[in-house]
GUZAVO-541519 format. One line per field, with one value per residue (C-alpha): residue in one letter; z, y, x. Coordinates in steps of 0.2 Angstrom, whole numbers. Each point is the difference from the previous one (the first is absolute). Layout:
<sites>
tido	(A, ...)
Z	(Z, ...)
Y	(Y, ...)
X	(X, ...)
</sites>
This chain:
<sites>
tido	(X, X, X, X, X, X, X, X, X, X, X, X, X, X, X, X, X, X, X, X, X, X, X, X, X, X, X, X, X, X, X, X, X, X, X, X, X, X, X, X, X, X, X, X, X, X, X, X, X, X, X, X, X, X, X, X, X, X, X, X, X, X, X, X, X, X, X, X, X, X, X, X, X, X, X, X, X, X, X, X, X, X, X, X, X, X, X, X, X, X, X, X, X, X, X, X, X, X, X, X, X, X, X, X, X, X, X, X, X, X, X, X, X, X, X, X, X, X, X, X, X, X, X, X, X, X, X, X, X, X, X, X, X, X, X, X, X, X, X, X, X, X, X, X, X, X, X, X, X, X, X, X, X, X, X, X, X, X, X, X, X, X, X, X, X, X, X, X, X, X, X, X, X, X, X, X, X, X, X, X, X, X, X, X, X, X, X, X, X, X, X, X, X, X, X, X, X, X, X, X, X, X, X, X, X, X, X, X, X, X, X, X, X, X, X, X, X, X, X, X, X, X, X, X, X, X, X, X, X, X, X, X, X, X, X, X, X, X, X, X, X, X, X, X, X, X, X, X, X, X, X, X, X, X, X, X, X, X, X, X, X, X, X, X, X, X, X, X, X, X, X, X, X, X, X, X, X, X, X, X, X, X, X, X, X, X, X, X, X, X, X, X, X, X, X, X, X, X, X, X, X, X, X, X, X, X, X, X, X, X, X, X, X, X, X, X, X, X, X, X, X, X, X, X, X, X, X, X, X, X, X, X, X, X, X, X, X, X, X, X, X, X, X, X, X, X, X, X, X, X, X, X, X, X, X, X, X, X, X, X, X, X, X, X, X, X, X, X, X, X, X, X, X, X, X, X, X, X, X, X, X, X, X, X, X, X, X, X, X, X, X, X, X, X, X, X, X, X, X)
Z	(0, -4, 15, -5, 10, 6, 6, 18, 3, 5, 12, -8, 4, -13, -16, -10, 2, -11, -2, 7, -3, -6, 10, -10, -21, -7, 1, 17, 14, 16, 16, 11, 8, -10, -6, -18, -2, 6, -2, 6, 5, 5, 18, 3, -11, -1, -2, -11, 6, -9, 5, -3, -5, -17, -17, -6, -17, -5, 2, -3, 5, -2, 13, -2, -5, 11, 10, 7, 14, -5, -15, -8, -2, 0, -4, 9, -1, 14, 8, -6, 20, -7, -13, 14, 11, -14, -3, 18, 1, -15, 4, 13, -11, -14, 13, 6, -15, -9, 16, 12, 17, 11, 16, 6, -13, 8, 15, -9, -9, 7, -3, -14, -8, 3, -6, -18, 1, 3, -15, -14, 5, 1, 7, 15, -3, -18, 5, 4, 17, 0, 18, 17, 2, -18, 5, -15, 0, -8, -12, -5, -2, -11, -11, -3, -6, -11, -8, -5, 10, 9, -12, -3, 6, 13, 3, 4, -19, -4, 8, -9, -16, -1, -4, 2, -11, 5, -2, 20, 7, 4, 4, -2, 10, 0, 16, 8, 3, 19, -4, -13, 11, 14, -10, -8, 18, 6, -17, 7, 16, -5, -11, 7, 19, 9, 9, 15, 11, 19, 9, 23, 8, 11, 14, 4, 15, 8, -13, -2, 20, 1, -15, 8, 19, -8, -17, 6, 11, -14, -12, 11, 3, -18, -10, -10, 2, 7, -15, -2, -12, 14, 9, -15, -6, 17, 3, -17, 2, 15, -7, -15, 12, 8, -18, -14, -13, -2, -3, -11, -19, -14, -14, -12, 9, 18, 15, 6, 18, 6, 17, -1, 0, -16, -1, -15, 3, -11, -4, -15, -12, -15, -13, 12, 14, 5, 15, 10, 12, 18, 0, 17, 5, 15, 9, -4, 14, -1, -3, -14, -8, 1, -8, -12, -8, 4, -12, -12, -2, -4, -13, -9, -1, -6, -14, 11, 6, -8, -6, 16, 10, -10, -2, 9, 11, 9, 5, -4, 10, -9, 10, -12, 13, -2, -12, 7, -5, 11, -7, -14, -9, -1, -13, 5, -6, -9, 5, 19, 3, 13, 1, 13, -1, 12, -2, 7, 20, 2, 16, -1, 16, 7, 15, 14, 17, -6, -3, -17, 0, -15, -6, -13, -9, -15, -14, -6, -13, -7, -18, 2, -14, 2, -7, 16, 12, 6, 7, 18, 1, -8, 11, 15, -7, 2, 16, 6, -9, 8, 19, -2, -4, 13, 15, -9, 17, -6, -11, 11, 11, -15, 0)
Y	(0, 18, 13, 16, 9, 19, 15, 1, 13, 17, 13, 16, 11, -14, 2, -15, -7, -7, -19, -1, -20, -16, -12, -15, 1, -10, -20, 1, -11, 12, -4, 8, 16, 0, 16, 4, 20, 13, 16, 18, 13, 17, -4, -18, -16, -13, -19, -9, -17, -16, -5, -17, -13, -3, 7, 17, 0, 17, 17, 16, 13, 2, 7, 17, 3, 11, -9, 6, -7, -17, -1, -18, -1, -21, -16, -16, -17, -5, -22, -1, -5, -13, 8, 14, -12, -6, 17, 5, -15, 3, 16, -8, -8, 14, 14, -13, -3, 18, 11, 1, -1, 18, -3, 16, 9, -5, 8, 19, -7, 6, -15, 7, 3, -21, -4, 9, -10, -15, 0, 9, -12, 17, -1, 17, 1, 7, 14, 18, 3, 21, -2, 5, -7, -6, -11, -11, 5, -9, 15, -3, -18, 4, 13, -13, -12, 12, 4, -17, -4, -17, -9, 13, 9, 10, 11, 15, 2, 6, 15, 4, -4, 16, 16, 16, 15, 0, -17, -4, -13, 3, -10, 5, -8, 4, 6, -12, 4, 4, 11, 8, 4, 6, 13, 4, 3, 10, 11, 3, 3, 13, 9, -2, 4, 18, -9, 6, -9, 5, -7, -6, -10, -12, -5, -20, -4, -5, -8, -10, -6, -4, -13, -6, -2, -7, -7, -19, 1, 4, -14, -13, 5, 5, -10, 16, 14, 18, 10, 21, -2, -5, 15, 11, -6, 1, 18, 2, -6, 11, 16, -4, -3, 16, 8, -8, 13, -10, -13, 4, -1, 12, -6, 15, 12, -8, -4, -20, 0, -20, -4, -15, 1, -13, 2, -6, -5, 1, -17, -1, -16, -3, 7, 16, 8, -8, 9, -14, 4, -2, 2, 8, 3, 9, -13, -12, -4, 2, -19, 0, 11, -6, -17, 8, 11, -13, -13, 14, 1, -20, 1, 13, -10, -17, 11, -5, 17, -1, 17, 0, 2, 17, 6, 15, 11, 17, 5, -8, -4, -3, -3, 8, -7, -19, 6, 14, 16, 13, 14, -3, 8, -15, 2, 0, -16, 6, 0, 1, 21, -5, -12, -2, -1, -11, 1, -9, 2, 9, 6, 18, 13, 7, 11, -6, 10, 12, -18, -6, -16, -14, -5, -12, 11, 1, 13, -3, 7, 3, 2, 8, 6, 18, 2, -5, -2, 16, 2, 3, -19, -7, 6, -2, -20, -2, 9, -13, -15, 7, 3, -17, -9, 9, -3, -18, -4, 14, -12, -11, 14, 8, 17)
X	(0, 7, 4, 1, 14, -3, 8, -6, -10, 7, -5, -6, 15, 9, -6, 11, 13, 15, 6, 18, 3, -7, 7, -8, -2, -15, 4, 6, -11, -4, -4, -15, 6, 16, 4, -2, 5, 5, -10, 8, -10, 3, 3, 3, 2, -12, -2, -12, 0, -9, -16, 1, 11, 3, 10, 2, -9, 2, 9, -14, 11, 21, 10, 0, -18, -9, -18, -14, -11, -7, 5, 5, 20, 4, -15, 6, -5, -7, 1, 19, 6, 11, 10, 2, 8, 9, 7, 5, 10, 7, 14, 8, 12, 1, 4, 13, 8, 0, -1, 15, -3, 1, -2, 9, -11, -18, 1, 2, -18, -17, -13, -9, 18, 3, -15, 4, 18, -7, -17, 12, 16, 11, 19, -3, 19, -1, -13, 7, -9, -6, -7, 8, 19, 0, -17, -8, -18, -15, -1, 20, -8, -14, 12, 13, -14, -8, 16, 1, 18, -5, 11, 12, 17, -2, -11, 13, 8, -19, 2, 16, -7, -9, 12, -5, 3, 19, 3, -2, -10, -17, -17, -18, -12, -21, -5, -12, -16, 1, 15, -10, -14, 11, 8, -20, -5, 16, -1, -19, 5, 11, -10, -18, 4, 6, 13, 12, 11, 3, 14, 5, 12, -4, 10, -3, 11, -15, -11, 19, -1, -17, 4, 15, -8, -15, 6, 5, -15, -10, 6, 0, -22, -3, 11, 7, 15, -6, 4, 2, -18, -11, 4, -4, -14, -8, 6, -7, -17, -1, 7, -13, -16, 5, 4, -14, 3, 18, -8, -12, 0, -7, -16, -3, -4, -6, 13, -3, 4, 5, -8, 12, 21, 4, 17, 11, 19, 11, 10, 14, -1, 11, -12, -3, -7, -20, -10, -10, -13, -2, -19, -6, 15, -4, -8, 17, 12, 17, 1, -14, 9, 18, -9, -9, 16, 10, -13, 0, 19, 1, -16, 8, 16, -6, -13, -14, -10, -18, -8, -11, 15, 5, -17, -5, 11, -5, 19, 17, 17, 14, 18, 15, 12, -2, 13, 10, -9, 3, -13, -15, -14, -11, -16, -17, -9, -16, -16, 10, 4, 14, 16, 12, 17, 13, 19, 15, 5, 14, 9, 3, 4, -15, -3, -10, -2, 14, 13, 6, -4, 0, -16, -9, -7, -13, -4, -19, -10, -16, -7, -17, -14, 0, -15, -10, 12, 9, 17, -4, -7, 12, 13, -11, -4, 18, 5, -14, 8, 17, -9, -7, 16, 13, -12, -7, -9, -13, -7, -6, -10, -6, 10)
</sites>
């Protein structure tokens, strides 16, 4: 019988999306729940897994081709479970006949990036890696298959194939999607919003004991670190409850006021920066939300973040100094009017009850709409997020 595969349906802030990879071509014998392709949104990439086991009778759509919301990209033949079987034992001995072993390699792949190594029968060691500390990424994965290099040389002589107009290497690559899309909404962030960034320092001496009185403690109950971001985003929540128009958001020409605090965070993946959301934030313990950012961080590494997890968002903190930056102008994240920046701690000489003393010390900022929100309350948002933070036991009185 034949099962018509289709594009999943898509929320309505996603209007298509575009095929990244087949990883089966017509003939091959699937399994139930299998993945078939690859489709890459604006924001996240998606999986299209087999309904049922049998063969893949037909290819609709090439990868490339952009999709819409139901719409019928594969047919399969369904009742095939024994060629299936068939064909999963199969690899075994292929991959161990034309695919060196790299055991020191697997570690540096995230499970969606083994998955693709393991259904295309591609060597990791021949692929350029573009993520963190030279990282091979699935997207490295699924650029070296669509350049056709699975039986090939090296990947790296492709790169220097390419000249430029004075004879020196050079490589052009198409954005992907979500890159595309980030520099869309950072172009219409720009030039759609009157926006002005304030700046404070924050001394953290004793956000910085509290977590190393109470950090083993805290562990041990909750099973999770006592990070810096807790802190912030509770001082946020409260500083926003006591200051709604930053966490409002402009629609034509009405101000939306949030009874709610949803704040996104800011997490870096090897194809860009996403924005998850910690939904109610304001009623989350420090624990919830240690877990939650901490659940975030690991779905964005293995490519696993949904849409639902980045939709939404009524003000965004992004931390700069997970990788050293000392002082930013972060971007407001439209339809959000505010964004908070956090840098890297530094000790620095400050004077305290007329002595000099050392102190960890942090310079914050924030990004602000200044079409709704005027300068006063965004200074006064963040001499509350810095009164909060140097005297953290506030937060748990409500001050």
């Amino acid at each position: 019988m034949a099962i018509e595969v289709k594009v999943p349906v898509l929320p309505e802030s996603v209007s298509d999306a575009t095929i990244a990879t087949w990883h089966k071509k017509p003939g091959d014998a699937v399994r139930r729940d299998e993945n078939l392709v690859d489709l890459e949104t604006d924001k996240v990439v998606l999986e299209v897994p087999s309904p049922v086991d049998g063969v893949l009778k037909q290819v609709l759509r090439d990868s490339g081709s952009t999709v819409t919301s139901q719409e019928v990209i594969a047919v399969l033949e369904a009742g095939a479970a024994e060629p299936a079987e068939a064909a999963a034992a199969q690899p075994a001995p292929a991959a161990a006949k034309t695919v060196p072993a790299t055991p020191a390699r697997a570690p540096e792949l995230s499970p969606a990036g083994l998955r693709v190594v393991s259904e295309e029968k591609i060597d990791a060691t021949r692929v350029s890696g573009t993520g963190r500390d030279g990282r091979v990424t699935k997207e490295d994965l699924v650029n070296f298959m669509r350049g056709g290099k699975a039986d090939a040389a090296p990947a790296k002589p492709v790169a220097a194939a390419a000249r430029g107009a004075d004879g020196r290497p050079e490589e052009r690559v198409p954005m992907t999607r979500m890159r595309a899309k980030i520099a869309e909404r950072l172009m219409q962030s720009k030039n759609s919003i009157a926006m002005l960034t304030s700046f404070n320092e924050i001394n953290l001496a004793r956000v910085s004991a509290m977590r190393k009185d109470l950090g083993e403690q805290f562990e041990k109950t909750h099973g999770i670190k006592l990070g810096f971001m807790s802190f912030f985003v509770k001082a946020a929540c409260e500083a926003l409850r006591r200051r709604p128009i930053i966490n409002a958001s402009v629609d034509g020409n009405d101000i939306v006021y949030h009874g709610y605090q949803d704040i996104s965070v800011a997490v870096s993946t090897d194809k860009g920066l996403v924005t998850p959301v910690l939904r109610d934030a304001q009623d989350m313990s420090f624990a919830e939300i240690e877990k939650a950012i901490a659940g975030y961080a690991r779905k964005a590494r293995e490519g696993g973040l949904t849409l639902d997890d980045l939709q939404g968002g009524t003000f965004t903190i992004t931390n700069g100094g997970t990788f050293g930056s000392l002082l930013s102008t972060p971007i407001v994240n439209p339809p959000q009017s505010a964004i908070l920046g956090m840098h890297t701690i530094k000790e620095r000489p400050v004077v305290e009850q007329g002595q000099v003393v050392a102190a960890p010390m942090m310079y914050v900022a924030i990004s602000y709409d200044h079409r709704i929100i005027d300068g006063k309350d965004a200074v006064l948002f963040l001499v509350d997020i810095k009164n909060q933070l140097e005297n953290p036991h506030r937060m748990l009185v409500g001050l």
